[in-house]
C-alpha positions as CSV (number, residue, x, y, z in Angstrom):
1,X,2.4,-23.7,8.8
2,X,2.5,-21.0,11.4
3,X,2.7,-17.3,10.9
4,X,3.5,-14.4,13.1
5,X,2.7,-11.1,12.4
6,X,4.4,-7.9,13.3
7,X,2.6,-4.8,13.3
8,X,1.8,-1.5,14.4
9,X,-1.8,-1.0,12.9
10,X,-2.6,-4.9,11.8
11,X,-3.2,-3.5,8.1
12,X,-2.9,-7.2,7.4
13,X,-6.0,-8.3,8.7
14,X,-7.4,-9.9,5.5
15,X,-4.4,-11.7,5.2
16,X,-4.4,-13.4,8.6
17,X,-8.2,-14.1,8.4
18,X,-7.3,-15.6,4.7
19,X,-3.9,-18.0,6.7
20,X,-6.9,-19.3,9.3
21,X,-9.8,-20.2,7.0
22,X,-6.7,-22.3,5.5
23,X,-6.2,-23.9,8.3
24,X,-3.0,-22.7,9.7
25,X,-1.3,-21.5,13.0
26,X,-1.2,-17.2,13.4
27,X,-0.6,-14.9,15.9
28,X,-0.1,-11.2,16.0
29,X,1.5,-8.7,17.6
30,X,0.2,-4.8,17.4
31,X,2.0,-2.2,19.0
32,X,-0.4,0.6,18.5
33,X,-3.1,0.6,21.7
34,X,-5.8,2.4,19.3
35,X,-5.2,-1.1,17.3
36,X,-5.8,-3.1,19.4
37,X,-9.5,-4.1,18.6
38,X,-8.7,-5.1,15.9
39,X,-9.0,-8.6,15.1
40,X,-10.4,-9.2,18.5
41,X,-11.5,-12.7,19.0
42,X,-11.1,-13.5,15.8
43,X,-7.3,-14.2,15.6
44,X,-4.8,-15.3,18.6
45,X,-2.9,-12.4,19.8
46,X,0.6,-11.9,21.9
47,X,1.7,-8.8,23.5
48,X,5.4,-9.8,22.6
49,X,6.4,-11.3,19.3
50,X,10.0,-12.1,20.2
51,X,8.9,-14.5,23.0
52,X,7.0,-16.3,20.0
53,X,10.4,-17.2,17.7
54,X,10.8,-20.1,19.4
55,X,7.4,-21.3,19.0
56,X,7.9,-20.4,15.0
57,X,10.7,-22.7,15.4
58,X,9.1,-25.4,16.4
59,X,7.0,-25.6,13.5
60,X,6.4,-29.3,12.2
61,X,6.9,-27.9,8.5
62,X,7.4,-23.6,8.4
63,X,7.6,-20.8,11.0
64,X,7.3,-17.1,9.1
65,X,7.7,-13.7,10.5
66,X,5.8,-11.5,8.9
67,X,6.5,-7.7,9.5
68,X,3.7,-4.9,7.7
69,X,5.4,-1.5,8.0
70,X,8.3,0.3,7.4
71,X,8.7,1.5,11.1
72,X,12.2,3.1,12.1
73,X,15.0,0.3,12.4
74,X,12.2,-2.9,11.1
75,X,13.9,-3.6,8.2
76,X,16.9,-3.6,9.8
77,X,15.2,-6.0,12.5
78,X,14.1,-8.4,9.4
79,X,18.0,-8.1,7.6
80,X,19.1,-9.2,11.6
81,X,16.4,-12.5,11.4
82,X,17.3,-13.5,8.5
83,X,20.5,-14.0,9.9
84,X,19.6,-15.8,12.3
85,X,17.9,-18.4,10.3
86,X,14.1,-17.1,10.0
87,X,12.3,-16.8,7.5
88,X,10.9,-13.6,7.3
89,X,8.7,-11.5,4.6
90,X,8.3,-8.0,4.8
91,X,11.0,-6.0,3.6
92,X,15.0,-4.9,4.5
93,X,16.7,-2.3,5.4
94,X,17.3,-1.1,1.8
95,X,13.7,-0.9,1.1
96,X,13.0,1.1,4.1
97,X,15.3,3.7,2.9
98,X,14.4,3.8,-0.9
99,X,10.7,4.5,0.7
100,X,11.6,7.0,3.3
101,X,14.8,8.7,1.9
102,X,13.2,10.2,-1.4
103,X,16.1,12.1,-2.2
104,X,18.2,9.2,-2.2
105,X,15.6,7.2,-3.9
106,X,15.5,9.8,-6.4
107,X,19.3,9.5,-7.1
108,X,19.2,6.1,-7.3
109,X,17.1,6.3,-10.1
110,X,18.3,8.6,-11.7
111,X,21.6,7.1,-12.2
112,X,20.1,3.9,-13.6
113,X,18.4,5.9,-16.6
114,X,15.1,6.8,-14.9
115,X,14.1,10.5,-16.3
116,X,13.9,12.2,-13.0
117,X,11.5,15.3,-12.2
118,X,13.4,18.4,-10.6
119,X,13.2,18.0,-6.7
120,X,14.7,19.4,-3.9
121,X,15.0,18.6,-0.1
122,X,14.8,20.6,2.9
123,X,14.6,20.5,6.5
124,X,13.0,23.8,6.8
125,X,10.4,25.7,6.3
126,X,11.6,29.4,5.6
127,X,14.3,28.1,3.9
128,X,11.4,25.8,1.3
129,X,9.3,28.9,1.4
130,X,12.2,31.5,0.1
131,X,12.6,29.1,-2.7
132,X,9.3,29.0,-3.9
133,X,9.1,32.5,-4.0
134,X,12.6,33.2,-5.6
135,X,11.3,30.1,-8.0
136,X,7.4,30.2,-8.7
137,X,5.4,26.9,-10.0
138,X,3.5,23.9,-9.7
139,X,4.9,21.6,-7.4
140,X,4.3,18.3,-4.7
141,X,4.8,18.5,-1.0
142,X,6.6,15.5,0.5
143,X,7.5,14.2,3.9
144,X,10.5,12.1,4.5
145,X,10.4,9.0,6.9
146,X,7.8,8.3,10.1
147,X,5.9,9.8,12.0
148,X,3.6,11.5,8.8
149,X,-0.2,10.9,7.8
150,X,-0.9,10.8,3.8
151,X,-2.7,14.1,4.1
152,X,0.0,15.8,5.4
153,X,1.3,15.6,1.5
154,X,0.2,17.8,-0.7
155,X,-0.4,18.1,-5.1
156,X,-0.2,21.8,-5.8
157,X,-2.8,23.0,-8.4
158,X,-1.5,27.1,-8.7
159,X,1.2,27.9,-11.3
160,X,2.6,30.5,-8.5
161,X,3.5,27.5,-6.2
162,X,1.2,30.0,-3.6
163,X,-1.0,27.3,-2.5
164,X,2.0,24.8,-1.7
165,X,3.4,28.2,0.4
166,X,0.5,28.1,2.5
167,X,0.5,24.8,3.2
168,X,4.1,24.5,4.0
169,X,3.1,27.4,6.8
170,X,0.2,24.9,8.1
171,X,1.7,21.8,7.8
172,X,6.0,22.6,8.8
173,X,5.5,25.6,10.6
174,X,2.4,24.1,12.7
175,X,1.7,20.5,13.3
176,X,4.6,18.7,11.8
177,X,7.3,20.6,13.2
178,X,10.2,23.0,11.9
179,X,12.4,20.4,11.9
180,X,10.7,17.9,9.5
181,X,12.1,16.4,6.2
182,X,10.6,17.0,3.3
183,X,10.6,17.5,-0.4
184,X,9.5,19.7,-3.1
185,X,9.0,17.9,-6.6
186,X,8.5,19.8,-9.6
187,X,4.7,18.5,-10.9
188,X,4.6,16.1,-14.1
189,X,1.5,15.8,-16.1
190,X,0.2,12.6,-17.3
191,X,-1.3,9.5,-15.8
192,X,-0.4,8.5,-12.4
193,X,0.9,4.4,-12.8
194,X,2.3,1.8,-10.7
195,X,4.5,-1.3,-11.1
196,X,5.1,-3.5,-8.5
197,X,5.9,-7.3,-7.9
198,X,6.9,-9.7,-4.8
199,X,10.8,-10.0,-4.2
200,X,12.0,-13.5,-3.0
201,X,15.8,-12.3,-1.7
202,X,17.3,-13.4,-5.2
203,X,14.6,-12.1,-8.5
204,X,11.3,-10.5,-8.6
205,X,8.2,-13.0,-9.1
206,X,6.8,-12.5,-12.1
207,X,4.6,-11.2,-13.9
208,X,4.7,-8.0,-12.3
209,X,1.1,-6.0,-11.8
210,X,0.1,-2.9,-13.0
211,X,-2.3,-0.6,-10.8
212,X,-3.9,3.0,-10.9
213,X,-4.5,4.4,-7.4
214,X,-7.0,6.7,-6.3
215,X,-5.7,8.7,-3.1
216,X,-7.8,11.8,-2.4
217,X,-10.8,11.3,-0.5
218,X,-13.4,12.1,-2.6
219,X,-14.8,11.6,-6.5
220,X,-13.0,13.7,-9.2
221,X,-9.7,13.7,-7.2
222,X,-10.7,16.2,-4.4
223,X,-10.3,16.9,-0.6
224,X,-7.4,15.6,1.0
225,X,-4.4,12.7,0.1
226,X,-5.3,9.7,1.7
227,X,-3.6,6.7,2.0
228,X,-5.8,4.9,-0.8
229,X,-9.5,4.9,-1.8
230,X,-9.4,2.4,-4.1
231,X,-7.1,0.9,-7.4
232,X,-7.6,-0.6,-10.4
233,X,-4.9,-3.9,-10.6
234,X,-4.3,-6.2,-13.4
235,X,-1.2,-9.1,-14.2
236,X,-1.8,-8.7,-17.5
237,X,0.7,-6.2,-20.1
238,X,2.6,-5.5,-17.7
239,X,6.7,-6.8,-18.6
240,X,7.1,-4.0,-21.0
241,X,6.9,-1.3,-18.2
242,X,8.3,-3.2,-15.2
243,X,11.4,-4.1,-17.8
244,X,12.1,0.1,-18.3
245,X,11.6,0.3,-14.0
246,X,11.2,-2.2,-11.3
247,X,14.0,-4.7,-13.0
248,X,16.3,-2.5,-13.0
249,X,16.6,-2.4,-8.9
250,X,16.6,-6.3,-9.2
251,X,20.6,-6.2,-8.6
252,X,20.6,-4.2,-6.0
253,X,17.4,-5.8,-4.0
254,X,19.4,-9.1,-4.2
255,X,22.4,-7.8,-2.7
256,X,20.5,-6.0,0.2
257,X,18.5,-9.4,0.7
258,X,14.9,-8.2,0.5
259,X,12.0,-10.2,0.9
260,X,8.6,-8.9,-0.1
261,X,6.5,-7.0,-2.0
262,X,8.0,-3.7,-4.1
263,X,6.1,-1.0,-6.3
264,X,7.3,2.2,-8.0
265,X,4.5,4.6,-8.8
266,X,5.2,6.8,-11.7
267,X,4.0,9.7,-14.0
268,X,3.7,8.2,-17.2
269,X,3.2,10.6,-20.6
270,X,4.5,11.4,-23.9
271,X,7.9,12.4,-22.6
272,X,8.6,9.1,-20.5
273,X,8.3,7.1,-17.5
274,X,8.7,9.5,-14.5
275,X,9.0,7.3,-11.6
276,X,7.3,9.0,-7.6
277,X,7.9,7.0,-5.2
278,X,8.6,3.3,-3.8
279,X,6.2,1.2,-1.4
280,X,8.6,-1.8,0.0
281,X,6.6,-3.5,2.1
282,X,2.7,-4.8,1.8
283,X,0.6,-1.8,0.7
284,X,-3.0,-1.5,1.9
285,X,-5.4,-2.0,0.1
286,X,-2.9,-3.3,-2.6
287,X,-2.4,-6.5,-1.1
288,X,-6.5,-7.2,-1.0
289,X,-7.1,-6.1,-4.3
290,X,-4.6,-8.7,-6.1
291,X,-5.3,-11.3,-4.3
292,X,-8.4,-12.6,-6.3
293,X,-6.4,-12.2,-9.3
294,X,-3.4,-14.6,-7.9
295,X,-3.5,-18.7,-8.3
296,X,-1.9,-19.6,-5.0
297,X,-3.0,-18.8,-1.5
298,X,-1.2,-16.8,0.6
299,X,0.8,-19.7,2.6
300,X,1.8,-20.6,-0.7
301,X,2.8,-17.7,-1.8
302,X,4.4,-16.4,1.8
303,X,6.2,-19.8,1.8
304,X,8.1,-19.6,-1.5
305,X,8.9,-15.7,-1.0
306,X,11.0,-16.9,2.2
307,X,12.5,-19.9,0.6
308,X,13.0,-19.2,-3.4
309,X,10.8,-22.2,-4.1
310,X,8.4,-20.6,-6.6
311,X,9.3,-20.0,-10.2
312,X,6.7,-16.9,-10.5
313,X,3.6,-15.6,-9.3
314,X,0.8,-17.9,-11.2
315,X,-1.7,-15.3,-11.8
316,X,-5.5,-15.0,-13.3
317,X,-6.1,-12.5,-16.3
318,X,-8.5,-9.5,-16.6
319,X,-8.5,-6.8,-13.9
320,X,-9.4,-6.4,-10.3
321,X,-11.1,-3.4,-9.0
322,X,-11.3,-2.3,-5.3
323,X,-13.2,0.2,-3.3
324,X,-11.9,0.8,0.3
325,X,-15.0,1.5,2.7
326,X,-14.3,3.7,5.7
327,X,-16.2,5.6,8.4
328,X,-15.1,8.6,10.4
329,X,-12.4,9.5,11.4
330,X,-10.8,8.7,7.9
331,X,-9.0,10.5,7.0
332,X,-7.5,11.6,10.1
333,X,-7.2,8.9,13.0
334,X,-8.6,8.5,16.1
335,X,-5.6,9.9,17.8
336,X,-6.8,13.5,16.3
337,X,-10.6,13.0,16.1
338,X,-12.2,10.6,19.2
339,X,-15.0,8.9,16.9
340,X,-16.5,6.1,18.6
341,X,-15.7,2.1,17.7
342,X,-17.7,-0.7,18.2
343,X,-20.2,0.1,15.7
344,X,-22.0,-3.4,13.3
345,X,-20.6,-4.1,10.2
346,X,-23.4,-5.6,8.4
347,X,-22.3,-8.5,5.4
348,X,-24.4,-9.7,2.8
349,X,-26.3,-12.4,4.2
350,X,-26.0,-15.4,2.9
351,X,-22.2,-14.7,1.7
352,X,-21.5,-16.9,-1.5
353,X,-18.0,-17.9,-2.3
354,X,-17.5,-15.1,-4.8
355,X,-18.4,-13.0,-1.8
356,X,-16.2,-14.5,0.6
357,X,-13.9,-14.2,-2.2
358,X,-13.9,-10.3,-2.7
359,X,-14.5,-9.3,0.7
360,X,-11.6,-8.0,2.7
361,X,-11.9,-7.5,6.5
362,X,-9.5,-4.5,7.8
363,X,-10.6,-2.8,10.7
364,X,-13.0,-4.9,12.7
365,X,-12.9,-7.0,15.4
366,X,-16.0,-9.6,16.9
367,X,-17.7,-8.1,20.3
368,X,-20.7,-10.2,21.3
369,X,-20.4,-12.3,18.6
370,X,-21.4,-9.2,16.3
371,X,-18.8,-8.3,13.9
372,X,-17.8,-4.4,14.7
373,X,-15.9,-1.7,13.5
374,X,-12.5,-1.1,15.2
375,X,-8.8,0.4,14.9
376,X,-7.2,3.8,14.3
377,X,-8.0,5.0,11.1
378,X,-11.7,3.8,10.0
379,X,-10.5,1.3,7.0
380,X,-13.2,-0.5,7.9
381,X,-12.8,-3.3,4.7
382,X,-12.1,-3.5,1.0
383,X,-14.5,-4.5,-1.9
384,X,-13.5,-5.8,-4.7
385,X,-14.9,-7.0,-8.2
386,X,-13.0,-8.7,-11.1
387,X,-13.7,-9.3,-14.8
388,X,-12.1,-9.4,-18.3
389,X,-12.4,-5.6,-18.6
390,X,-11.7,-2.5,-15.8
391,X,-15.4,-1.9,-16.5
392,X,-16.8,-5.2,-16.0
393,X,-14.7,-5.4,-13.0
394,X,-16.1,-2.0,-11.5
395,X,-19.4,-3.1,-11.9
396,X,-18.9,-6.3,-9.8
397,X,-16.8,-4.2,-7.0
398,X,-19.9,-1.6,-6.8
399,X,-22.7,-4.1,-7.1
400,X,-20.9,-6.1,-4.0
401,X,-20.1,-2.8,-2.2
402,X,-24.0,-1.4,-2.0
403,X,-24.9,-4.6,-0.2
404,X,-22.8,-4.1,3.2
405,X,-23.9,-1.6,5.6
406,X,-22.6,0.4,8.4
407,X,-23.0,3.7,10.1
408,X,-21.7,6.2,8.3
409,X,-20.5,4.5,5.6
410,X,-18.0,6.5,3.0
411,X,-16.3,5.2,-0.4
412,X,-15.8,7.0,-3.8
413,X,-17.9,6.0,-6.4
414,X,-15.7,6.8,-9.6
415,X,-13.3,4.0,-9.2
416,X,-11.6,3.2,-12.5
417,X,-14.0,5.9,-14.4
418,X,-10.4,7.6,-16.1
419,X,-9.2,4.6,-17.1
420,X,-12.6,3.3,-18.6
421,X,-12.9,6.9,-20.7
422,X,-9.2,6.7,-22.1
423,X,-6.5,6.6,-20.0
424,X,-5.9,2.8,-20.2
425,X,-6.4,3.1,-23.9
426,X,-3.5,6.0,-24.1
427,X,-1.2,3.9,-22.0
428,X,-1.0,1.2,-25.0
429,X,-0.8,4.3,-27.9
430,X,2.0,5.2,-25.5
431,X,3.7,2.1,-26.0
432,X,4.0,0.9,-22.4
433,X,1.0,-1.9,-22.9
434,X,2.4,-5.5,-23.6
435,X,4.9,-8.5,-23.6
């Protein structure tokens, strides 16, 4: 088959390495010129994507688009191909706005029977700061649409809602601009769960997964929001909670055509399931971190998302852990913070298959036949360890992760610990667990 990836940052990269080892035809496209090293000389590369349909058409058995982000007007771009007669995975149009618009989002859920947490939206600053002080609490900072990094969001931790103030000041006022979208959401205690599943245009595949993320940048939940440092993912239990969230957009998915993957993250406690936020489109490192637990190879997979042909998603039980490995400047980019690429990435030498297995390549290209770091961000690769329990799987992620080295080498080292001490266990006491 033959593949052709769209993408501003090649988050992908795993993925395309994965489609070559199996043999078949890719090419990518990436727009960003920090990017651009990525990948280099290790998969075919063309400066325009559009001048490659035609070559996708020509395909002896499949030609598939595939588009990573949700970038202004790409879903749109995708809803357009499809039309056209490609076969494309990614997203739609309607997934790009039930990610970007949160208040619509929101709404959306809302009316389907989704307990909603109090949220408002504004476009600026002094406007967001009168409220918080007319209105004092504990609340989230949001940004609506592109052009935003993961730190620029913000969990407030003072009852006064003063710490969210200041940062609205910083972050509006300064960098981001008076004009910015943005929301503040009333914080929910409880623990932080996500439900997602791939989409093929007409049902979800399932089962669905469940997965625990672990955004700030360092152990214990501190320093800034990032755009992941690592999850916990399993197959397993997971229908009762994606029957009270996910299936209840299946309707409207199917009408809007979309084509790819789709998770809600959620607060889940005593009082209900309290959904965040939607990713509709591959989510890095989520993407890296199933695969070992899924039956079918990607072509497989990518090939019966475009076409309807599979039933549902054969999947492996236990869980999957995954560590993401970085190196400065994560977690800015190298648009803010010049740090040097090019430096070795060291693998485990010899790799076994369970290591070739486990090992995700993200932001790395090949320069003298040396495998080096490269990209915008410093994702350098994901790590990841499975087994029949979360702990047995963090001990294979960790174990793998201490034998690679590079300079300056950063990952959290707590991976999964909440879960392990009792959060997974109050999830089933909770009732969510199952079927």
């Amino acid at each position: 088959m033959r593949f052709l990836g769209v993408t501003e940052t090649c988050d992908l990269a795993a993925l395309y390495l994965r489609l070559v080892e199996e043999g078949h035809e890719v090419k990518v496209s990436i727009d960003w010129p920090e990017s651009r090293g990525t990948l280099a000389n290790m998969v075919e590369r063309t400066a325009d994507w559009r001048a490659e349909l035609d070559w996708l058409r020509a395909a002896p058995d499949a030609g598939i688009v595939l588009f990573e982000a949700v970038s202004e007007g790409f879903g749109a771009l995708q809803d357009a191909l499809r039309r056209d007669g490609h076969l494309v995975v990614g997203g739609s149009a309607f997934g790009d706005r039930l990610e970007n618009d949160r208040a619509f989002s929101q709404a959306l859920l809302a009316d389907l029977g989704l307990p909603i947490a109090g949220m408002r939206e504004f476009a600026d600053a002094g406007e967001a700061d009168a409220f918080l002080a007319a209105r004092p609490g504990r609340y989230v900072l949001k940004f609506c649409g592109h052009g935003f990094d993961s730190f620029d969001n913000y969990v407030g931790r003072l009852a006064d809602g003063g710490d969210v103030r200041a940062m609205l000041r910083a972050r509006v006022s300064g960098r981001v601009g008076k004009t910015a979208r943005f929301v503040l959401m009333d914080h929910v205690e409880g623990i932080e769960t996500g439900v997602g599943a791939f989409f093929d245009g007409t049902r979800f595949l399932r089962p669905a997964c469940l997965d625990w993320e672990h955004k700030h940048f360092f152990a214990g939940d501190m320093g800034e929001l990032t755009g992941e440092m690592g999850t916990v993912a399993t197959f397993e239990r997971s229908g009762r909670l994606f029957e009270r969230t996910l299936a209840r957009i299946e309707p409207l998915l199917r009408e809007a055509g979309h084509v790819g993957w789709v998770n809600l993250n959620a607060i889940v406690n005593e009082r209900g399931v309290w959904p965040l936020e939607f990713t509709c489109r591959f989510g890095y490192p989520g993407f890296a971190i199933l695969e070992p637990l899924q039956r079918i190879g990607w072509a497989e997979l990518l090939h019966g998302l475009a076409t309807g042909a599979l039933d549902g998603l054969p999947a492996r039980p236990g869980f999957s852990v995954g560590i993401v490995l970085t190196v400065p400047p994560f977690p800015y980019t190298r648009r803010q913070l010049p740090e040097p690429v090019g430096l070795p990435v060291l693998l485990p030498d010899p790799l076994d298959e369970d290591d070739r297995d486990n090992i995700h390549l993200a932001e790395v290209g090949m320069e003298g036949g040396r495998l080096v770091t490269s990209g915008n961000y410093g994702w350098t690769m994901v790590v990841t360890g499975t087994g029949g329990t979360i702990a047995e799987a963090q001990r294979a992620a960790y174990a793998r992760a201490e034998r690679i080295t590079l300079p300056n080498l950063r990952y959290r080292l707590d991976i999964g610990d909440r879960l392990i001490a009792g959060d997974y266990a109050k999830l089933g006491t909770l009732g969510l667990l199952g079927d």
